[in-house]
C-alpha positions, 0 to 999 in steps of 0.5 A, a space after each residue: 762861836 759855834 758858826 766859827 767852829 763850824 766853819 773851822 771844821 768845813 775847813 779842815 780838809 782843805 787845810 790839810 791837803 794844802 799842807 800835804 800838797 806844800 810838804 810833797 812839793 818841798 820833798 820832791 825840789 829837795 830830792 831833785 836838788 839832791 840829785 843834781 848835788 849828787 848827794 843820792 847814793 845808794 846808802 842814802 836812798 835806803 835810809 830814805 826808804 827806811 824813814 818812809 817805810 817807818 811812815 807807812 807803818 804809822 799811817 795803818 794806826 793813823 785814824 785810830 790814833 787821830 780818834 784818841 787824840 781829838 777824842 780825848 780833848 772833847 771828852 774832857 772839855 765835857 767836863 769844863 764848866 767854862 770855856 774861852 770864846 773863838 776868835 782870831 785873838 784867842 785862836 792865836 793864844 792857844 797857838 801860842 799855848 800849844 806851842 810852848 806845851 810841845 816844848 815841854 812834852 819834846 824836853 820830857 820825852 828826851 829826859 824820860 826813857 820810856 818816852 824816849 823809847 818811842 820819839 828816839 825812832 825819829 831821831 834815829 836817821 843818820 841823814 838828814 831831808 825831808 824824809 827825816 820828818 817822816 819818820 815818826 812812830 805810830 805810838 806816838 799819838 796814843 800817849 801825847 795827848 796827854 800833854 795837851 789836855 791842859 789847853 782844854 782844861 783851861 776852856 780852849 775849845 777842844 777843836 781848836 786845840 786839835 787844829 792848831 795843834 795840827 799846825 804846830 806840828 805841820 810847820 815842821 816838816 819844812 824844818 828837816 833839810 840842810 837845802 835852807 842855810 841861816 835865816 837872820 831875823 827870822 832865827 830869833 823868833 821862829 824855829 829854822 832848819 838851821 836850829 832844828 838841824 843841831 836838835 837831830 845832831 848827836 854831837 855832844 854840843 848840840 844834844 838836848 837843844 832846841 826843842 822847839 817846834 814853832 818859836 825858839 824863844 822857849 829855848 831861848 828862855 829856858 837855856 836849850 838853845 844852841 846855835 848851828 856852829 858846825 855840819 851835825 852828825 845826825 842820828 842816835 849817839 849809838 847808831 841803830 844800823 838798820 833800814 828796817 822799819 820793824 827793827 826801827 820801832 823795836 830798837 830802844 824797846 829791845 834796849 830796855 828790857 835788856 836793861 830791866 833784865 839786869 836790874 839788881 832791885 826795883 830801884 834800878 828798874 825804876 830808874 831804867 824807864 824813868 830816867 834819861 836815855 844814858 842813864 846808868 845805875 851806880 855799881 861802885 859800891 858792891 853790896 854784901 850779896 855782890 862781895 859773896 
């Protein structure tokens, strides 16, 4: 087992610059298949600029935020008196098992707002390429490893975990462009363009679906699944309206502690960062203190 890992590990660096080089490369065809639509404005290419500039951001908090997510699972593992052994049938299990624990950590982070307030930050570009997919926020990594741990704890190994988590999240890149139309069989197993597209749609037949990120049947099964039907308005319900990435990242924040200001009781306050992003108190029945 240890010889596997070892050589997993070896690896790694090839791996990702392979997905690096493959992710470059279908952002440049895609930029140039663009220019030749003459889809490229000025507009657009601002938003571009916001997406990568978000990116930026991010990659000064990259390393440090790497360190806590893979360090967390060894430090956990530590823990875990048993282990599952590597091979490529385990291996793919726990690709399977991290698959479906991204699906529940993408539905909690759309229904929780405090979660929301930082993965809101992707979905916030009204256009929709490959540069969408850069736009992620550097919190992210210090808080959602937390939903991974029960990979560990059940004895996969935590390098494992890592890796495939990687992956998980690596083949997704491919999925933010509307270059790629419908994919027939392909759609019933294996998350599309065309399925993630309507995930980044703020239209209300597409909100809170497909939050897959390898497989669409945990959609399927759990009823989140919607298929394409119509070209989605892409971005939040309510448009952010700026290209800077400092403003980007502070947007929802900002929103919330509006919201916590104008919470009558601990409740409200509760509910503010807890429930859904459109959550709002109900005021119809005026209190004694209201009515004075």
């Amino acid at each position: 087992m240890e010889d596997i890992v070892l050589k997993m590990e070896q690896n790694t660096e090839w791996v990702l610059l392979a997905i690096f080089v493959f992710s470059m490369t279908l952002a440049i065809v895609e930029f140039f298949y663009e220019l030749y639509k003459k889809k490229i404005n000025k507009w657009r290419l601002g938003e571009m600029w916001a997406s990568f500039s978000v990116f930026i951001v991010s990659q000064f908090f990259e390393k440090i935020g790497t360190v806590v997510f893979a360090g967390s699972f060894i430090v956990v593992a530590n823990f875990i008196p048993w282990q599952i052994p590597v091979n490529i049938w385990t291996t793919l299990l726990c690709l399977l098992f991290v698959d479906f624990l991204y699906y529940i950590e993408h539905v909690i982070e759309h229904r929780v707002r405090i979660l929301w307030s930082y993965h809101s930050i992707h979905h916030s570009s009204p256009i929709y390429n490959y540069t969408t997919a850069l736009r992620v926020s550097f919190i992210e990594n210090f808080i959602t490893w937390i939903f991974y741990l029960p990979a560990v704890i059940i004895g996969f190994n935590p390098y494992i975990v890592f890796l495939v988590f990687v992956l998980v999240l690596s083949y997704q890149f491919w999925l933010h462009t509307e270059i790629i139309g419908k994919l027939g069989w392909f759609e019933k197993i294996f998350m599309t363009p065309s399925q993630h597209r309507v995930h980044h749609g703020s239209d209300k037949l597409y909100l809170d679906k497909n939050f897959g990120a390898l497989l669409s049947i945990w959609d399927r099964m759990f009823g989140t699944f919607q298929e394409e039907q119509h070209t989605p308005n892409y971005g939040l319900t309510t448009q952010i309206n700026t290209i800077n990435p400092v403003k980007i990242h502070l947007h929802e924040y900002i929103n919330i502690y509006k919201d916590l200001k104008s919470a009558r009781n601990l409740k409200e306050a509760w509910g503010f960062l807890v429930k859904g992003p459109d959550w709002k108190p109900n005021r119809s029945l005026k209190t004694d203190s209201d009515a004075a």
